[in-house]
N, C-alpha and C positions, 0 to 999 in steps of 0.2 A: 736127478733132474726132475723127479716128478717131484719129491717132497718142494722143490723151488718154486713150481707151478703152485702148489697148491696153497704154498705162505703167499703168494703174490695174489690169489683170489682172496685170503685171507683176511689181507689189507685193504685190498677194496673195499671188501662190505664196513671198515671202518672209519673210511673217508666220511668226516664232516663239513655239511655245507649248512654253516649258521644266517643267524636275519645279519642285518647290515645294524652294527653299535654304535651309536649316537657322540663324540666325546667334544665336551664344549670345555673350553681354555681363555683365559684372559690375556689380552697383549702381555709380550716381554716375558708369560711367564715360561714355565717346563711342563710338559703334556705325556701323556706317555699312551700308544695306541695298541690295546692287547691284541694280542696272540698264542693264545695256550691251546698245544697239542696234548692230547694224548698217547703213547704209543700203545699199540698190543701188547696181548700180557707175551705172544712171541719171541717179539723183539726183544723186551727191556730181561728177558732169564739169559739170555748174552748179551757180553756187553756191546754199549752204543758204537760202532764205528761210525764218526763224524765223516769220515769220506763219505759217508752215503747219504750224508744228508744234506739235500739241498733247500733251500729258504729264499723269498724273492718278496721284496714287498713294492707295488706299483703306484704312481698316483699320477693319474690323466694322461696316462702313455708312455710314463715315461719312469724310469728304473730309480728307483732310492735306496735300495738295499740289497744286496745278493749275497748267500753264501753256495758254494760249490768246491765242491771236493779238497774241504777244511780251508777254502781260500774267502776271503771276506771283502766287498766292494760297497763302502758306504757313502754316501753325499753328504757334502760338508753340511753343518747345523742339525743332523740327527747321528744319534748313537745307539747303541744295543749292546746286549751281554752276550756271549759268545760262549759263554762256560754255561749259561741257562740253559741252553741248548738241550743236553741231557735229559735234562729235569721236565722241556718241553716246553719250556719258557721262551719264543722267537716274539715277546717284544720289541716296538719300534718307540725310541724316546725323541719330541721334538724339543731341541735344546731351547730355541727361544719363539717361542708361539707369533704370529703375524698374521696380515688378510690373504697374503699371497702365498703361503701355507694354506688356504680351506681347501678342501674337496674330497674326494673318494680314494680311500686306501685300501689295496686289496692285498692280503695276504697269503701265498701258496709256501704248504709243505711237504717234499716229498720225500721219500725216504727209499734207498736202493731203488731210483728209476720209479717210483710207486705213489701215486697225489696221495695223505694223508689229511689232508687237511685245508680251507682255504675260506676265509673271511674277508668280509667288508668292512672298514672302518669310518666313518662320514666325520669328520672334524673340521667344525666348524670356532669360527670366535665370536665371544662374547664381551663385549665391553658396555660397562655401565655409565648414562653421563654423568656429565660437572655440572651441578645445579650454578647459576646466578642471578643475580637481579641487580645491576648495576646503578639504576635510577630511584631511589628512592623518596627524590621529594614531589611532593605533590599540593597542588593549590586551593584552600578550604572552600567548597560547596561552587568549585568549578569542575569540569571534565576532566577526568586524569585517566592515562592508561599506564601501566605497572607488565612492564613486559622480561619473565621469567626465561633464559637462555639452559639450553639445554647443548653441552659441546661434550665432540668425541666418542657417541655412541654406536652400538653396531648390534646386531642389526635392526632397519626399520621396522614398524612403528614405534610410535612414542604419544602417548597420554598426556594429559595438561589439564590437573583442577586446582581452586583456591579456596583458601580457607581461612575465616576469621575469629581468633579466637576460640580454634579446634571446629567451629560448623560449619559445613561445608555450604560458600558461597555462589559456586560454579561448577555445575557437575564435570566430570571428565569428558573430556572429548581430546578424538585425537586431528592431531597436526599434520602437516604436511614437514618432511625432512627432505635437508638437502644436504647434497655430498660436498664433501670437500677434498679438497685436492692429495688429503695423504688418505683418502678411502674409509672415513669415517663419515657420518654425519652429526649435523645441530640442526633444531629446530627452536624456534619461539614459539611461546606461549602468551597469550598477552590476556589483561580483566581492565576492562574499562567502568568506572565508577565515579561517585562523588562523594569527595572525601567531606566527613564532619567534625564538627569538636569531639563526642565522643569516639573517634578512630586515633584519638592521641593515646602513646602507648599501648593499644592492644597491638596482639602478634597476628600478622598476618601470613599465610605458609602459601607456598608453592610446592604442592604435589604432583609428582612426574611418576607414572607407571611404566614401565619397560620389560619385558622380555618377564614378564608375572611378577615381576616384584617391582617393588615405589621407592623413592627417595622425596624423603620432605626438608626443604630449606624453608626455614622459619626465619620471620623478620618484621622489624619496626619503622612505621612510616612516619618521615621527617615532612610536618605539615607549615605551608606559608600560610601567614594572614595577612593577605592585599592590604593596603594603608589606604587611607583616604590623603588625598592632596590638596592641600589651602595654600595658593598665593597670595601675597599682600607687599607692599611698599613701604619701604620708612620715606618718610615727608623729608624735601629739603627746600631752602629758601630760596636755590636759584637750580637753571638751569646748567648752567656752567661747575658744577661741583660734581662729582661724584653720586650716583642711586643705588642705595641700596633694597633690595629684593628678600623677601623671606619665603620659606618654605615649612610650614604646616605637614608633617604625617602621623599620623596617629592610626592608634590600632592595629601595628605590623607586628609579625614573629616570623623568625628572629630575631633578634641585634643585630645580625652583621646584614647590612646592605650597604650600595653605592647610590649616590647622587650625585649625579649630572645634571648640568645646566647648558642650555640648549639655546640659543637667540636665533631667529630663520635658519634651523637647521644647522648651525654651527655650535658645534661642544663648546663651554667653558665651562674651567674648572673650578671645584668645587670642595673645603675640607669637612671634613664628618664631626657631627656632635649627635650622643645618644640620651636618654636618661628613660628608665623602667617605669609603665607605670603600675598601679593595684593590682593591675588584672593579669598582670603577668605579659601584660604586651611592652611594646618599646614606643616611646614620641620623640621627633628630635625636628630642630629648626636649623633650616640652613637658608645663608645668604650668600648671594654675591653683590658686588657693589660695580654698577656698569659704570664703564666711563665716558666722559664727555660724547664721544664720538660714540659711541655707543647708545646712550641716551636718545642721541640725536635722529640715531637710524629706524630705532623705534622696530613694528612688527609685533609677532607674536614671540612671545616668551614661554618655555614649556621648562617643567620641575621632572625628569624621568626617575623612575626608582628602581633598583634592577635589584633583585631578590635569587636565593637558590630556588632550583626545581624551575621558575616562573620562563618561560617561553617569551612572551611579552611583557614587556616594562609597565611596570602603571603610570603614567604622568598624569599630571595638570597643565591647564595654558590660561592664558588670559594675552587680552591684549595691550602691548603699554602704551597706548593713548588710554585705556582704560583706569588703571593704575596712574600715570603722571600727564595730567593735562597738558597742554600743549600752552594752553595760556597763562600769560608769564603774569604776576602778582604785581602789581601798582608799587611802584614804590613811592615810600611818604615823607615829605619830608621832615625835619625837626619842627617845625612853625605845626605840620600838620597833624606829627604825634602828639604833640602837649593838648594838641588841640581835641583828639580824640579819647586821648587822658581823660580830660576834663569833663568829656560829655560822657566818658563811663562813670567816671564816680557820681556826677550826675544824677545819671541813672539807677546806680547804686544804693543811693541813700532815698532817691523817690521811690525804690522800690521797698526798702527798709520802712520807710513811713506807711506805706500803703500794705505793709506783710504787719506791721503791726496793728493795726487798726483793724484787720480784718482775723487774726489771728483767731479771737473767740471762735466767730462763726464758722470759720474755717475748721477748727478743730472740732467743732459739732456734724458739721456735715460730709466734710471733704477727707479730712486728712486721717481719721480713723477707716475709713473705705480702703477694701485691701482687695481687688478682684483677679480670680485665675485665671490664664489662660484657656481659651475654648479646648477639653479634652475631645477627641476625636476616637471611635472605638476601633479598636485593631483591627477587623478587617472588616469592609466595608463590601458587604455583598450585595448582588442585584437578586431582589424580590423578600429577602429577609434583613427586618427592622433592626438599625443602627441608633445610637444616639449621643449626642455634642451634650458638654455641661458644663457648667461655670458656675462657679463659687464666689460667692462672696459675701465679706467678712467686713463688720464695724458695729459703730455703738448704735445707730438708726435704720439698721435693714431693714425695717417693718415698713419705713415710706421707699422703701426703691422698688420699683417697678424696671422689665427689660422687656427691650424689643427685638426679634431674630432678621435676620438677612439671609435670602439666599445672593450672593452679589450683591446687588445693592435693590434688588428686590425686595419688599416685605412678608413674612411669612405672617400667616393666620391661619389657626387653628380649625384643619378642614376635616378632622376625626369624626364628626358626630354630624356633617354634610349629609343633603339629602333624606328621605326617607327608607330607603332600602334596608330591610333585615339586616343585613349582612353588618352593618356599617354600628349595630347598638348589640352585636354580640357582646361585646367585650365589656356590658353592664351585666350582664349573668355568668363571665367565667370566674373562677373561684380567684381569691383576692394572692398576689403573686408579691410577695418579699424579696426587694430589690436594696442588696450591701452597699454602701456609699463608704465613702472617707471617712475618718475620723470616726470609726465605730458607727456613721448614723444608718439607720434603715430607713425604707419606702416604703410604703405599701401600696401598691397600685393593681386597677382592677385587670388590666393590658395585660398580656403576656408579650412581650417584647419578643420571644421568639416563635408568636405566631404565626401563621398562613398571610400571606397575602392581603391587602386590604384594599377596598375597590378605594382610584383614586377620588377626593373630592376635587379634583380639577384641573387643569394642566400644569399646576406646580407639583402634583401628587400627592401623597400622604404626608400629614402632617399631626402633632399632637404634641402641645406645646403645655409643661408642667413646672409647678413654682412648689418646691417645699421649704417651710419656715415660716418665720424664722424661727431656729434653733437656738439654743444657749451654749455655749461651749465653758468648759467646765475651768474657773479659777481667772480668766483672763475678764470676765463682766462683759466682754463682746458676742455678737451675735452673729451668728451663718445664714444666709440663706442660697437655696440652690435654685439654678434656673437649668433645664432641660429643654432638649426638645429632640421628639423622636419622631423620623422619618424610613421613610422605602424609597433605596435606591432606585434609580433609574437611570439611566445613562445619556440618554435625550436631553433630560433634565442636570442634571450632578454633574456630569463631564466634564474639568477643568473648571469647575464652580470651588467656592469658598461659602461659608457661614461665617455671620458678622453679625455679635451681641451690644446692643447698647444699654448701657445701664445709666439713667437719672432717676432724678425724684418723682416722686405722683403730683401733678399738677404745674411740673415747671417743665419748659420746654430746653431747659440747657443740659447737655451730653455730657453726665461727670466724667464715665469713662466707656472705650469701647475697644474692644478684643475683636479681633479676625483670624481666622482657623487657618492653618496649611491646606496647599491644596492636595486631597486625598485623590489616592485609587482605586476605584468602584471596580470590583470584580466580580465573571461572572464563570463557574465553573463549566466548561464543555461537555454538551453531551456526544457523546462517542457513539459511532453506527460498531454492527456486527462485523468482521469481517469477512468480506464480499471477492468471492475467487470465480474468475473469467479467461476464457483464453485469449490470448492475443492476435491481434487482427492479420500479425503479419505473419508468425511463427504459429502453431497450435499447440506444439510439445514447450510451449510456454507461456504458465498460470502467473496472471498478476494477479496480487493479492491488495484490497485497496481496505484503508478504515479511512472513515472521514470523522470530520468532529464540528458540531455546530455550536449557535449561540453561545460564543467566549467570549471573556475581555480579561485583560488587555492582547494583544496581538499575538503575544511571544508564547509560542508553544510548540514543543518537540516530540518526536514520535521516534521511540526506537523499537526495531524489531528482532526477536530473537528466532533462533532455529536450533530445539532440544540443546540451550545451552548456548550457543554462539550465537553472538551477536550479527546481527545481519544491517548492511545499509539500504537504505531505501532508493530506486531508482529515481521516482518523480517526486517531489513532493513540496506543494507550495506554502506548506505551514513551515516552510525553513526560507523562501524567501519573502513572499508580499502575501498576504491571507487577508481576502478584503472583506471589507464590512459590507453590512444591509441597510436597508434602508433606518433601522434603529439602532445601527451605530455597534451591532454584533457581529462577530465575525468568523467564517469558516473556514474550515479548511480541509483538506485528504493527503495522504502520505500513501504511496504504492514501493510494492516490492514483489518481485519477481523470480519464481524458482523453477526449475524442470515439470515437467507432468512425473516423469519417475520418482522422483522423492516425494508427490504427494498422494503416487495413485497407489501405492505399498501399504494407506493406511496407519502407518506407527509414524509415520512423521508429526512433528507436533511444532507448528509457527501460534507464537505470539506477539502482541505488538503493546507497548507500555506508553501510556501516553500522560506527560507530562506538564504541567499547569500552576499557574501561581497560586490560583483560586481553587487547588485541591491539595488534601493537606494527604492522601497519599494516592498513588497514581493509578489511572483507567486503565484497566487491562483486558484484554480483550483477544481470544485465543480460537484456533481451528484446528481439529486434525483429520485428516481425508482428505477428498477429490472433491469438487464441485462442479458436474458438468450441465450446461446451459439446455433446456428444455427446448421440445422443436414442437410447433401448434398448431393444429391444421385449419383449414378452417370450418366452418360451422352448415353439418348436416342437417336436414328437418327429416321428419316423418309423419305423415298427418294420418290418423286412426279415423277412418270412416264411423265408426260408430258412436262417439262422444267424441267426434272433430277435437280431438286432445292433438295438439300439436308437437313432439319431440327432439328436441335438438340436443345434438350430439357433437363433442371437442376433442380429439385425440391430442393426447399429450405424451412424449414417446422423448426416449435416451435422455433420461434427466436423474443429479442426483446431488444432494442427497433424494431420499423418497417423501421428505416433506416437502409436500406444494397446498398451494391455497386456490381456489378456482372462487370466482364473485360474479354474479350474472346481472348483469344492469341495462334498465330499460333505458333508451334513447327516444324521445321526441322529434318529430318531424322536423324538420329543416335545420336542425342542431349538428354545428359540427367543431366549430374551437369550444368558445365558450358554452359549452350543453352544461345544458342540466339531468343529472344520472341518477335514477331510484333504483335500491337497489331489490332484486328480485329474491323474494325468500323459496325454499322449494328445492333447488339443485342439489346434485347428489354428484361424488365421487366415485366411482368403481376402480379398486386398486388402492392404493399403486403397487403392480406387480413386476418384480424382479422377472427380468428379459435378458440379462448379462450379469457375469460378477460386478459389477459396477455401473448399470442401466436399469431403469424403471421406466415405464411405462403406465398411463390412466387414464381413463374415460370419464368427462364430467359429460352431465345431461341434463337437458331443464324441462319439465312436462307444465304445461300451458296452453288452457283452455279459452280461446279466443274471444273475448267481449265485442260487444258490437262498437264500445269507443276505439279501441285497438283497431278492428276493420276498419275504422273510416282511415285511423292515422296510418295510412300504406306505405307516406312518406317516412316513416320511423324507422326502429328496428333497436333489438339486442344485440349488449355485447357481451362476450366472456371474457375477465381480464385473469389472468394465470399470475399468480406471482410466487418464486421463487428465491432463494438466497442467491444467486448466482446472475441475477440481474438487478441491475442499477434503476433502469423501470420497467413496470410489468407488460408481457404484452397480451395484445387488445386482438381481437377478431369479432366482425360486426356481421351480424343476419338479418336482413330488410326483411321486414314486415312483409310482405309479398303474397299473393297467394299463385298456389303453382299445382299447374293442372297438365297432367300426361298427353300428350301428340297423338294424334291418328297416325300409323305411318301404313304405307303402300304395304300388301305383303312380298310386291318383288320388284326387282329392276326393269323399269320399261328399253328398250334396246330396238337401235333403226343404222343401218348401215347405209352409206350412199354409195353411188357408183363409183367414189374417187378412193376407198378402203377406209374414209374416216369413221368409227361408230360413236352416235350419241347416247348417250346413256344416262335416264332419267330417274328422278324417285319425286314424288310428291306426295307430302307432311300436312295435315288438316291438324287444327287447335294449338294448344298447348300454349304454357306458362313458364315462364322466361322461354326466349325463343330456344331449341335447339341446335347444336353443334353439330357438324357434318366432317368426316374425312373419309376422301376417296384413295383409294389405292389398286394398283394391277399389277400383274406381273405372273411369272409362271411359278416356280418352283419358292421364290418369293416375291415380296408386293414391296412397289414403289411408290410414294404419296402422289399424288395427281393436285392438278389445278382446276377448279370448279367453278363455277357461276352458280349464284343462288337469286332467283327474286321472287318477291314476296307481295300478297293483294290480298285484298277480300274477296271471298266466294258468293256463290249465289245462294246458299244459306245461312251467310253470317258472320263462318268462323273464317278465320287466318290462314292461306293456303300459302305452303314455302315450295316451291320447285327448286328442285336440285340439277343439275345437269354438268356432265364431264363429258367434252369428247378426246379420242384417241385413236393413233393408229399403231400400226405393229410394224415392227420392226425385226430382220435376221441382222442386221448390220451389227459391228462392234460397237461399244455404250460410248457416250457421247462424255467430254471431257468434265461437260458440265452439267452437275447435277441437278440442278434445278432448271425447268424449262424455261427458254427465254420469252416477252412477253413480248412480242414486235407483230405490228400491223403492215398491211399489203396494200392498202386503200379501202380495203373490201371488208365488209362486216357482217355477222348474222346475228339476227337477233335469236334470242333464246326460245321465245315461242314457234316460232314458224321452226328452230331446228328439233324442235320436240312433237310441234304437229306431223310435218310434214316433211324430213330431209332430202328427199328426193327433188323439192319443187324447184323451178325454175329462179334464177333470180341470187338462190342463195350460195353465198361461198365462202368456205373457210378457210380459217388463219392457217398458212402453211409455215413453217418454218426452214423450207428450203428454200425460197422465191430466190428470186435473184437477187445478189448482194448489192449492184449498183441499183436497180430500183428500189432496193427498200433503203440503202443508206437517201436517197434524195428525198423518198417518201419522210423516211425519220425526220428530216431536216427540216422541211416543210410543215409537218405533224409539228413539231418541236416550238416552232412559231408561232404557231396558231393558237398550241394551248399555254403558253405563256399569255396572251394576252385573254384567253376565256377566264373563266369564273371558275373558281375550285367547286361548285356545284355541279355546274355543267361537266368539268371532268369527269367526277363518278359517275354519274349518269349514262354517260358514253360507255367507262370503263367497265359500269354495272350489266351493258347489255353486248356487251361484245365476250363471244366465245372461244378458248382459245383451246388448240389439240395439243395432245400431250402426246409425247412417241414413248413406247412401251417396248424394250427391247427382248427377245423371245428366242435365244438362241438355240442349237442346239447343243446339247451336253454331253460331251465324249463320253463314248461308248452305244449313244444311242439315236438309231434312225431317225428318228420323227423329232420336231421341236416341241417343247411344253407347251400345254395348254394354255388357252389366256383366262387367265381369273380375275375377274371386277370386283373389288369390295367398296361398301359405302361404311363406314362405321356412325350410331345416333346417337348421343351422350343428352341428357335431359336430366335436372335435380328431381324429378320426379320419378325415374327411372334407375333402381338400385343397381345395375347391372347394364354397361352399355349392349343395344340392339345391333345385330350383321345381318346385311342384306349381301346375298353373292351373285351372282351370274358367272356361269364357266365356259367355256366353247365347246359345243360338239364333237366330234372326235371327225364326222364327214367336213365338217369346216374346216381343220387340220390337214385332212390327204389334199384336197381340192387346192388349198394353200401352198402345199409341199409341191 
């Protein structure tokens, strides 16, 4: 018995308790979840009896496996070895891995009544997703998005970058997943772009990160090229026949497309014909032929094209009264054909006789003239020099002379306008080789992509140049070129045309004349910083705003990103109506809005890409941090007796970034919109010091030694304007000129009690500059603001005398519902003098607040009428010398006999006084018993 006892200690101390073993299994497959015993070297020198050994494996409560006294209980879908046993092998095998298999496996082994052994096992699944990308056409140098499917995976998260041709276009970021109904999830993935000609076969990838490892499906974007659409009519001789319709596209890819013909919205059909052209695009003409009745109904007519990948159709319309008049053709009869016959040939042979007779001269002057159409330069910018040209070729160039048109305005030559320096630079800059056609150079002194040139007049810049004639080599004809270089202006150019005439020197007939398309005068946007504020309504939410100014033409988009993702902007009027200025430029702002928490982390990183016809790559413009809005106080002085040096001082507090600007600007007397503001040199910063992880704090100051022209202008004054990133305009705090000179004050409370327990309680203030601020307050253990009369006169030496006066009485009662005391008259008034000389005298009586309630509602009633019809002067006047008591309520405080003392405060605030002044008066303590 004892040797039993001492194997069963034995075994104890070789009970293992391991960590908990991780085993991750893909669906569908076989898993298998360890459990390896050791025995004692005891046990295993006899052999194993399986009676003794019991085995149990558990998961969430519930029994999966047991063996006990050689009897074995397994759950269906898992199996084990039972002969392992021995060897110490109590693995559990899960036959086909699932989700509703994960969780915690523990395994217990004990041997003769004895734990040997017992583990945790955590199995979990692991499934990888199914890469897709279903959509792959996309529309050349329109918006596209390419959105990447991710199905089947487990478990959450899941990554999502792209890639073009192995570089990576879109960092990773990850998605939100969602579940689906058999307990996996999908997520998308989506890259918004614009596709171009060179994204034809390169490989684009979608990279997915999952559970530390990636999957890349790689793939080739099938790209449309929108067609242009031309309608047109074949001609027929009546209205009663059949109209046939053509359809013009050119420029499309692929081949295969439909077209539909469309009369007010109703389809007709339509058969397909294609043919390739050079470029590797497709053109194809389709018609349909309306009928009578159809003809007749007229409307618009529309050409639709329906393309893969394309979302919307591209059509054409016109209108068919545009296309087939409506007015029917004369018809003529036999008598009146021959007749028209006859007046053509007619004219035929008169014209024959007169082509002949002038034939020579014609071939000298006319008919060798070969003139080009006005070239127009690709892009035509606002402030940088553009220029139109025409060529022209014959045996006599050397007599032709041309004249330019703006419309039908005449230009002249406004380069060399004026006397201004500015305007004869371009006679001293180095001589500038300008490539023409046909191998010929220029040499001009102009740099055509210089600065700016002041205009010579309200047509603007102008400089009008003739080279030739030249020889052209073999053909015996000669070139000459006509020029003319101008600066855009939008005022000017806008929907304008140039129109070249060309005749001879000294005859006034028009051989020939060329009119230019009408161009697009662009002008690139300048883009602000991005500017972060909090919102008016929310706090824990930063709108992030860029605006963009002076652009043309209208059309311009703003996208924003956030580290990778594409963000939509909340407000943003450069997506629908961006108005112009008065010079025909136009602005705009886009905002977008994100938590305060993803900006005040710091790693956050928003950027915004702003796009424009007239930049050839796009403005970008990026933040990362918090920006919080600066709070200003307003403007201290301090004046130094001894060099009358006057100091003004601006706190500037919880603002950040810690870059700020402070600007001190003198203000002029009676200026207040339109001022005029110098600015003041001299001011200094102190700071800015860090107050919070994320708060700064600064002191700006300006020292200023007052002129005797400054003293006179007292109506003036400085301002300090603060400007910051974090507002949209700076702000302003204004210091009057002023001079400001410290109060006389009493050093104590004057105090007169009358025989009804009201006490008056005075203080009176000699001098001082701006007047002084008074509050009265009483109370015992605390103070209660009081209601005061103040008035004010000149003394008998000069200066400014203010009297202050509060009366009050005291009160043991409960406090009154209403805080503030009410302000109601009795009939009876006291003036403020007589209750400060004298309260005792006859005559005077004060405002009670208990009177009786029907005499003073009649009183009110009667008061109420009276001063409706007085003068708002007179009111204050009245209201200025009537005194009214204030009740002071003075309880006593559990636990103790006596009630609190009464305490009177006056508090004196003065700009001239750094620290507000307290005057007090307190009760007696015999005032107190005598009261008790």
């Amino acid at each position: 018995m004892r040797c039993k006892v001492l194997l069963y200690v034995f075994l104890l101390t070789l009970i293992k308790h391991v960590s908990p073993t991780e085993i991750q299994a893909r669906p569908h497959t076989t898993a298998t979840l360890p459990c390896d015993v050791t025995f004692p070297p005891s046990v295993t020198r006899d052999k194993i009896d399986k009676s003794l050994i019991e085995v149990s494996w558990i998961s969430n409560g519930s029994d999966i496996a047991s063996f006990e006294e050689a009897t074995t209980q397994i759950k269906e879908g898992f199996s084990w070895n039972a002969g392992e046993f021995v060897n110490g092998d109590f693995s559990l095998t899960i036959l086909k891995a699932s989700l509703n298999l994960q969780g915690i496996y523990n395994c217990t082994v004990s041997y003769n009544s004895t734990q040997l052994h017992s583990s945790t096992v955590i199995f979990t699944i692991l499934a990888s997703p199914t890469l897709s990308v279903p959509h792959r056409w996309v529309v050349l140098e329109t918006q596209n998005r390419l959105d990447c499917h991710a199905d089947g995976f487990y478990p959450p998260p899941i990554s999502f970058s792209w890639t073009r041709d192995g570089q990576v276009i879109q960092l990773p970021h990850q998605v939100e997943s969602e579940l689906t109904t058999d307990g996996y999830y999908r997520a998308v993935g989506n890259l918004t772009f614009y596709p171009s000609t060179d994204d034809q076969n390169v490989t684009f990838g979608c990279r997915v990160t999952h559970a530390g490892s990636y999957q890349m499906l790689e793939f080739h974007l099938n790209i449309t090229y929108l067609p242009t659409v031309t309608l047109a009519v074949i001609p027929s001789s009546s209205r009663d026949i059949p109209l046939t319709l053509s359809c013009d596209l050119k420029g499309f890819y692929p081949e295969d497309l439909s077209v539909s013909w469309l009369q007010n919205g109703t389809v007709l059909p339509e058969p397909p014909a294609t043919e390739q052209n050079p470029d590797g695009t497709y053109s194809t003409r389709r018609y349909f032929t309306l009928s009578p009745q159809q003809r007749e109904e007229g409307g618009t007519v529309q050409c639709a094209v329906n393309q893969p990948g394309v979302e919307h159709p591209t059509h054409g319309s016109v209108y068919l009264e545009e296309l087939d008049p409506s007015d029917e053709a004369p018809v003529l009869t036999k008598s009146a054909k021959a007749s028209v016959a006859l007046m053509c040939i007619s004219l035929i042979l008169v014209f024959l006789l007169c082509f002949g007779f002038s034939w020579r001269r014609r071939d000298e002057k006319q008919k060798s003239l070969n003139v080009s159409g006005i070239i127009l330069p690709p892009r035509v910018i606002v402030g940088r020099k553009g220029r139109v040209t025409v060529s022209i070729e014959g045996r006599r160039v050397d007599q032709v002379q041309t004249a330019w048109f703006l419309n039908d305005t005449p230009i002249s030559d406004t380069s060399f306008t004026g006397t201004s320096t500015a305007n004869f630079n371009c006679l001293y800059n180095p001589l500038t080789t300008i490539h023409l056609p046909y191998g010929l150079t220029l040499t001009s002194p102009v740099s055509e992509k210089g600065p700016l040139l002041p205009s010579g007049g309200e047509m603007g810049y102008y400089k009008l140049q003739t080279l030739g004639p030249l020889h052209s080599s073999g053909t015996g004809s000669q070139q000459l070129i006509s020029s003319l270089t101008f600066i855009p202006q939008i005022s000017v150019h806008k929907g304008a045309v140039f129109k070249c005439q060309v005749s001879y020197v000294g005859k006034d007939k028009i051989v020939e004349e060329r009119v230019s398309e009408k161009f697009s005068i662009l002008s690139a946007p300048e883009v602000s910083e991005i500017q972060l504020a909090e919102t008016k309504c929310d706090s824990n939410i930063i709108s992030l705003t860029v605006r963009a100014f002076h652009f043309h033409p209208d059309v311009i988009t703003f996208r924003w990103f956030c580290q990778g993702g594409e963000l939509s902007p909340v407000a943003s009027k450069a997506q629908s109506s961006p108005r112009p200025d008065a010079e025909g430029y136009f602005s705009a702002f886009s905002q977008c809005k994100l938590p305060r928490s993803e900006l005040e982390n710091g790693g956050t990183k928003v950027w915004v890409s702003v796009h424009h016809i007239a930049l050839k790559q796009p403005i970008t413009r990026e933040t990362r941090g918090f920006i919080k809005r600066p709070c200003v106080s307003e403007i201290i002085s301090y004046t130094f007796s001894l060099d009358q040096t006057v100091t003004l001082g601006c706190e500037i507090t919880d603002f950040y970034p810690p870059n700020i600007s402070v600007t001190w600007l003198k203000l002029r007397e009676g200026e207040q919109d339109n001022r005029e503001e110098e600015v003041i040199e001299g001011g200094e910063v102190w700071g800015p010091i860090q107050t919070q992880p994320r708060l700064y704090r600064a002191t700006a100051t300006l020292k200023r030694r007052g002129t005797n022209e400054e003293k006179k202008e007292r109506g003036g004054g400085i301002i300090c304007r603060v400007e910051h990133s974090s507002l949209h305009e700076p702000i302003e705090r204004q210091w009057k000129n002023v001079e400001i000179a410290s109060p006389s004050i009493s050093p104590s409370i004057s105090v007169y009690w009358s025989s009804e327990g009201v006490g008056v309680f005075s203080l009176l203030l000699k001098g001082g500059h701006p007047r002084v601020k008074l509050l009265w307050s009483a109370g015992g253990s605390t103070l209660t603001p009081l209601v005061s009369n103040e008035t004010e006169e000149i003394g008998d030496d000069g200066l400014r005398e203010l009297k202050s006066v509060c009366a009050l009485e005291r009160s043991t009662g409960p406090p009154s519902q209403i805080d503030k005391p009410e302000r109601r008259k009795n009939g009876h008034t006291i003036k403020t003098k007589a209750a400060v000389s004298d309260p005792d005298s006859e005559g005077i009586q004060y405002i009670d607040e208990q009177v009786d309630a029907e005499q003073n509602n009649a009183e009110q009633e009667e008061e109420m009428k009276t001063e409706v019809n007085d003068e708002s002067g007179r009111e204050r006047e009245e209201e200025s010398d009537t005194l009214y008591i204030n009740r002071v309520n003075l309880r006593k405080d559990p636990g103790e006999n006596e009630r609190a003392r009464l305490r009177v405060c006056v508090e004196i605030t003065h700009p001239a006084l750094k620290l507000p002044v307290y005057r007090t008066w307190t009760e007696p303590n015999e005032e107190i018993s005598s009261s008790a």
